[in-house]
GUVEX-450421 format. One record per residue (C-alpha): residue in three letters; x negated, y, z. Coordinates in pm, whole numbers, padded with zeros to 5 digits, always signed. Layout:
REM residues N
ALAXYZ
...
//
This chain:
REM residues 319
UNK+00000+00000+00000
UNK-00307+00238+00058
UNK-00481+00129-00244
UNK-00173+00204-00443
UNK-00157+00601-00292
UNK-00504+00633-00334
UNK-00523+00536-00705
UNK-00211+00773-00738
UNK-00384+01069-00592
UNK-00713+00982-00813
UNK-00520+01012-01122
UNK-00336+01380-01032
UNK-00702+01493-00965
UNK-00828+01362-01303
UNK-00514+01559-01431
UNK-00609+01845-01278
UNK-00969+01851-01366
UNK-00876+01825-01680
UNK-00640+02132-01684
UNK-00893+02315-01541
UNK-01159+02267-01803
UNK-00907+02315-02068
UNK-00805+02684-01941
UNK-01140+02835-01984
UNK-01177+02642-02332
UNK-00867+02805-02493
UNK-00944+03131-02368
UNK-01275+03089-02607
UNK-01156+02993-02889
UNK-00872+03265-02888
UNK-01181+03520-02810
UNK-01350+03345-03064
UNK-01082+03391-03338
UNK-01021+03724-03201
UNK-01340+03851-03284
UNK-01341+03647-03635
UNK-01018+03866-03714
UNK-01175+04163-03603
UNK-01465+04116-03829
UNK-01235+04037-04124
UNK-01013+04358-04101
UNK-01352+04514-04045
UNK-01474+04382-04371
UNK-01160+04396-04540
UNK-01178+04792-04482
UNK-01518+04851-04547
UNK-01457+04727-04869
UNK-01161+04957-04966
UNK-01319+05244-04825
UNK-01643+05140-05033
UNK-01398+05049-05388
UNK-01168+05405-05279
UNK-01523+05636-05239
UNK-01630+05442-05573
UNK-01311+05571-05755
UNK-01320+05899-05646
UNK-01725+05937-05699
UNK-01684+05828-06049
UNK-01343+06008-06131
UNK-01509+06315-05966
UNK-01900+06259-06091
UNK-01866+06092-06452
UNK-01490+06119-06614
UNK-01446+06457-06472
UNK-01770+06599-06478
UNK-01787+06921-06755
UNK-02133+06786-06881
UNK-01961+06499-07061
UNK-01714+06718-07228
UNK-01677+06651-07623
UNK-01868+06934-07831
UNK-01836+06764-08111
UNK-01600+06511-08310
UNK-01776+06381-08629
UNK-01440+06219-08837
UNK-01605+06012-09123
UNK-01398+05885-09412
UNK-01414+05697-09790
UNK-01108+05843-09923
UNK-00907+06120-09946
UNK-00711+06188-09626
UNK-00823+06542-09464
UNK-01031+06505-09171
UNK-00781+06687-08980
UNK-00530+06491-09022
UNK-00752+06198-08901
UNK-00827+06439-08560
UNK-00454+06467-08528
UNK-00361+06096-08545
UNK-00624+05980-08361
UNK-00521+06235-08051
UNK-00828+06376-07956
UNK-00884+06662-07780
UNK-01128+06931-07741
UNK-01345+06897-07412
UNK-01177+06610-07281
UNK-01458+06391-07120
UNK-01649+06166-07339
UNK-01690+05903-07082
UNK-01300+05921-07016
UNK-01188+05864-07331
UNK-01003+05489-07421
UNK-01197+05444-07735
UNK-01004+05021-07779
UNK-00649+05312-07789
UNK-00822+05533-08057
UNK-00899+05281-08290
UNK-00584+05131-08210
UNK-00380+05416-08322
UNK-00565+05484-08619
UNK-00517+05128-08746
UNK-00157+05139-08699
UNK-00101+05425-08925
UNK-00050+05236-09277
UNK-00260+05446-09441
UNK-00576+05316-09287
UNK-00743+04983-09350
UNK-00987+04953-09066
UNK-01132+05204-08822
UNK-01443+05265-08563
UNK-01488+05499-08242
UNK-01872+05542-08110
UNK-01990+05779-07779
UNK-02308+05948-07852
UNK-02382+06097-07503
UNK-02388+06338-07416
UNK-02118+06509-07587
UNK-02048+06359-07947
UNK-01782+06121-08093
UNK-01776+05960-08392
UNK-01496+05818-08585
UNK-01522+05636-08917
UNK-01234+05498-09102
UNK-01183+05296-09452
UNK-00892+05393-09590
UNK-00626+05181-09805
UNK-00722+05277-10163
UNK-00433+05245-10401
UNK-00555+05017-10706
UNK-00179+04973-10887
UNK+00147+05057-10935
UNK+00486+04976-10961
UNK+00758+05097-11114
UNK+01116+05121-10936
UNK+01467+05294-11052
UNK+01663+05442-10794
UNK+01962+05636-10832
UNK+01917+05983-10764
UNK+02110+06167-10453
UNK+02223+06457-10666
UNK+02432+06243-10929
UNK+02371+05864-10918
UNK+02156+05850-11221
UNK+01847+05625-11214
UNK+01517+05758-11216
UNK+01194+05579-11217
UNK+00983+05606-10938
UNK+00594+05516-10876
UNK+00464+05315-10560
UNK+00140+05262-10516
UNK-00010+04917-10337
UNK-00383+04875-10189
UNK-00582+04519-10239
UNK-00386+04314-09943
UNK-00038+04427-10101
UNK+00037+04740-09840
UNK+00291+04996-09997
UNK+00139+05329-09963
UNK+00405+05497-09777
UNK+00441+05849-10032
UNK+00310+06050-09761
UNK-00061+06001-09894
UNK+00023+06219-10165
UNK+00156+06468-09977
UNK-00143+06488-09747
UNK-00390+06561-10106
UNK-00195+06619-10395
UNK-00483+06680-10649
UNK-00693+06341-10505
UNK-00415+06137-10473
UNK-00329+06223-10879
UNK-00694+06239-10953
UNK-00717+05850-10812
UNK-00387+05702-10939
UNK-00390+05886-11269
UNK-00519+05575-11494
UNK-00387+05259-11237
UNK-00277+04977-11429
UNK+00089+04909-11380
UNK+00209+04515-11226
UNK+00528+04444-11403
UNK+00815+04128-11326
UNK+00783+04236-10968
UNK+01083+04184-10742
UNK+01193+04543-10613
UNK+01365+04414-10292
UNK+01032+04341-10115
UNK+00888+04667-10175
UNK+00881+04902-09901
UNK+00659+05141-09821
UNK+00435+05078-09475
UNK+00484+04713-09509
UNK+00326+04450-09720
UNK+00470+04286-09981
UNK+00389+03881-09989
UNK+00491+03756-10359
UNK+00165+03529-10420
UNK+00148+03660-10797
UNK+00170+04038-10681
UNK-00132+03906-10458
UNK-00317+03728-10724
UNK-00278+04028-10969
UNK-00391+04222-10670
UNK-00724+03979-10639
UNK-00720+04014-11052
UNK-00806+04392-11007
UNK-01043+04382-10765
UNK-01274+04073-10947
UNK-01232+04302-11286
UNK-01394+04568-11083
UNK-01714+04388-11035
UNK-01686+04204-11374
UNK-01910+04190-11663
UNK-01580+04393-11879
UNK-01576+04664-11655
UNK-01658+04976-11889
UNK-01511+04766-12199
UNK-01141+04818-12131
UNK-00894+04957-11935
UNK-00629+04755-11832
UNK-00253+04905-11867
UNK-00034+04672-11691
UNK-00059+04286-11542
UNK+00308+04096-11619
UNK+00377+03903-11344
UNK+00658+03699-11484
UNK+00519+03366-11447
UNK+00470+03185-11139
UNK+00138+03000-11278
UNK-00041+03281-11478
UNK-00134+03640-11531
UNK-00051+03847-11866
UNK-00296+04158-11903
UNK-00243+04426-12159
UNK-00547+04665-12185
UNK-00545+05018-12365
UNK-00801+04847-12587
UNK-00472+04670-12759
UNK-00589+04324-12604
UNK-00358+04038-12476
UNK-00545+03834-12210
UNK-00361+03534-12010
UNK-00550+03410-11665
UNK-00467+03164-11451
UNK-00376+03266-11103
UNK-00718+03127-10966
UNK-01123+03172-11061
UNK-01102+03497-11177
UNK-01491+03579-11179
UNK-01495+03289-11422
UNK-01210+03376-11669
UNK-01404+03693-11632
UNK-01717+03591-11753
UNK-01558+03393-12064
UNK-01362+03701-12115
UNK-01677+03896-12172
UNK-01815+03592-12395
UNK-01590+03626-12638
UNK-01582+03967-12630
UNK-01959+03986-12744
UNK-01864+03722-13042
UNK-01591+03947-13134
UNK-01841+04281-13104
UNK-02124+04051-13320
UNK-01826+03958-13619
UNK-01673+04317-13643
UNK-01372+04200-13505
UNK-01090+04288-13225
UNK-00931+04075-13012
UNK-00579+04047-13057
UNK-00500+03780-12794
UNK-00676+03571-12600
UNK-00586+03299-12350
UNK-00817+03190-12080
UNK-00564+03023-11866
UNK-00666+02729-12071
UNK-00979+02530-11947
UNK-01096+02295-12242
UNK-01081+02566-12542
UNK-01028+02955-12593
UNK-00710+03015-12797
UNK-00775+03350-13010
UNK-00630+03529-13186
UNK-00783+03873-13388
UNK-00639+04204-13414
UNK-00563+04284-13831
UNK-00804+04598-13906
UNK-00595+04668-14200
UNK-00585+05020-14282
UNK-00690+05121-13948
UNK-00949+05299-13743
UNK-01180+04973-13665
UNK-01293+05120-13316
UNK-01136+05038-13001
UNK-01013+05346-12826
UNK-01259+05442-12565
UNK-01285+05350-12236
UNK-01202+05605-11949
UNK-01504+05706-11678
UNK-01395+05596-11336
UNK-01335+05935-11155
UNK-01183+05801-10849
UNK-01260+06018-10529
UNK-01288+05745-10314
UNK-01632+05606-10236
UNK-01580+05243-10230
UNK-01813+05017-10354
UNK-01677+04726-10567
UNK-01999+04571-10696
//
């Protein structure tokens, strides 16, 4: 009966040695995370204070300081918009802060305008920015009757179309009358086109407006550039090109390998040249053999009528 009370009161002193030791433990660890907390809200604020003085040193040292301010804007351009109307869309000002400025927005802007192909914005510190845009050139037309406001009558009216098939919105003109006419005076003129998809500002995606598109650039930087000018390109069939130059020639091309239709183009050109003669027609959409066909000199002037210098005012480089 004793042993029994004595192991009894044994185990409520094991209990409460146990308590004890526990008390002083727990009041540790809650110092102990205590003081971790502290030091994290500690950090935690040094580092806003350290981002919010970085903010204000560089908003008050770099973006706002006068020394950065822009002096000068150099607008560079290989067509014919004026340079001021470049400043304007690309929302410059004067001595806003070089540093400050958003240059991913500028060239943003400018591209969206349709009348520009591509642009780039550069800092030159200490107070210079330069802008450089490529502009879309117009390289043919098309032809579209529209009834007039005034009485309903149709009237034919030009749009003008760049190498990746953009519609120069009519604006362009406005902007530089004499250039605009200067550059679109001689344009050769794509026929068979379908008049719904042609608006201006927007692209048109027939694959044989493309491909006549393609045409005119590769003739560009063919061996018959300077031989003839080309009046119109049909583009009534879905497999081939039709090309009527001023020179009175009839060439067919297949929608695809232009530079080498080219190059037998200016083959049989030379023949012709070497045997007095003119080509009539000539079709090159055919792979195996070169139908021909010879203009009939008749009673007629035997010499072509001569080909027109290339007075465009844009400075693109097609070769």
């Amino acid at each position: 009966m004793f042993g029994r009370k004595n192991k009894k009161k044994n185990e409520r002193k094991s209990v409460l040695d146990v308590k004890s030791r526990a008390r002083p433990l727990k009041a540790m660890r809650l110092r102990m995370a205590t003081g971790a907390l502290a030091v994290s809200a500690g950090l935690v604020l040094s580092l806003f204070v350290f981002w919010k003085g970085g903010e204000f040193m560089i908003d008050e040292y770099i973006y706002h300081n006068p020394a950065f301010a822009i002096e000068k804007m150099e607008i560079r351009t290989d067509g014919i918009i004026p340079v001021e109307q470049i400043r304007s869309w690309s929302n410059v000002q004067p001595e806003q802060n070089l540093l400050a400025l958003d240059l991913g927005r500028i060239k943003r802007d400018l591209e969206l305008v349709p009348l520009i192909q591509s642009a780039s914005v550069e800092r030159v510190l200490p107070h210079t920015l330069i802008v450089e845009v490529s502009e879309r050139e117009p390289i043919a037309r098309t032809v579209l009757f529209r009834a007039r406001k005034s009485d309903g009558l149709l009237e034919p009216t030009s749009l003008y179309l760049d190498q990746e098939g953009m519609v120069i919105p009519p604006v362009l003109r406005a902007l530089n009358t004499a250039a605009f006419d200067a550059a679109t005076r001689f344009l050769p003129t794509l026929t068979g086109l379908n008049g719904t998809e042609i608006r201006p500002g927007h692209k048109i995606q027939s694959p044989q407006a493309l491909a006549a598109l393609r045409w005119i650039r590769a003739f560009q930087s063919s061996p018959m550039i300077g031989y003839v000018d080309v009046r119109s390109i049909d583009l009534s069939s879905p497999n081939t090109l039709a090309i009527q130059t001023e020179q009175g020639n009839e060439i067919t091309f297949n929608s695809r390998d232009f530079d080498l239709q080219l190059a037998r183009w200016r083959k049989v050109h030379d023949f012709a040249a070497r045997q007095n003669r003119l080509i009539a027609s000539l079709d090159l959409a055919v792979t195996n053999y070169v139908p021909a066909m010879w203009q009939d000199q008749t009673g007629t002037n035997s010499l072509p009528p001569l080909v027109r210098p290339n007075n465009s005012p844009y400075k693109k480089r097609h070769v």
